[in-house]
N, C-alpha and C positions, 0 to 999 in steps of 0.2 A: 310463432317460431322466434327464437333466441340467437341473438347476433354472436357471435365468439368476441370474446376483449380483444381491442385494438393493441396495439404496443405503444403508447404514448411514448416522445420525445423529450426525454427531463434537458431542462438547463443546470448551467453551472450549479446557481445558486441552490436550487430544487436537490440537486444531488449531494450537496454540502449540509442541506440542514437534515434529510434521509438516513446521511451515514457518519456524521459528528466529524467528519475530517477537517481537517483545516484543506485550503487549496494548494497550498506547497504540498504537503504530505499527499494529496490523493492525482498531484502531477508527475509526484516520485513514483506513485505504485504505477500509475499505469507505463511509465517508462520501464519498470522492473518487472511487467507482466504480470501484476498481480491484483491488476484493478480491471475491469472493461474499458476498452479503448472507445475515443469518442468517435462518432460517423458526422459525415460533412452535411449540414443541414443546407448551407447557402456560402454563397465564397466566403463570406467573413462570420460563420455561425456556426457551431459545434453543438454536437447535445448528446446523450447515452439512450441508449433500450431503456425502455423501463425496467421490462424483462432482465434485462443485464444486472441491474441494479441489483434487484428482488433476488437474487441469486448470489450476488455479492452479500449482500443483509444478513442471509439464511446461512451464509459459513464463510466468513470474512478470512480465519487464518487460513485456511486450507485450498480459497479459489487460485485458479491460472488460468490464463489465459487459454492454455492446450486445452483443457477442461471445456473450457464453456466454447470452443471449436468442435469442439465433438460434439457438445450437445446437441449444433446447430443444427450441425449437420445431420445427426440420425434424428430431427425434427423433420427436416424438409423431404426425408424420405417417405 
């Protein structure tokens, strides 16, 4: 029997060489809603869905934030 993939926790760096952004420009998007927001790993540690990412990748001009809320949601359903 086969395990379902985990969602790994990217950091900064990991997310920066994934998606060619520079760090100013991918602190811009996610301010503008147009990147995935980062979740609290530890009081002083931040990090993204992998998932999030890989979604981001697959159609950079067109993601939003509303978008990948929906997704979530009719996942958890």
């Amino acid at each position: 029997m086969t395990m379902p993939p985990t969602d790994r926790i990217l950091r900064l760096n990991a997310v920066l060489d994934r998606t060619g952004l520079s760090r100013a420009t991918l602190y811009r998007k996610v301010q503008a809603g147009t990147f995935p927001k980062q979740i609290r790993i530890a009081t002083r540690c931040m990090g993204w869905r992998e998932s999030a990412i890989n979604d981001w990748v697959r159609n950079p001009m067109f993601w939003t934030v509303e978008d990948a809320d929906k997704r979530q949601r009719a996942s958890s359903l």
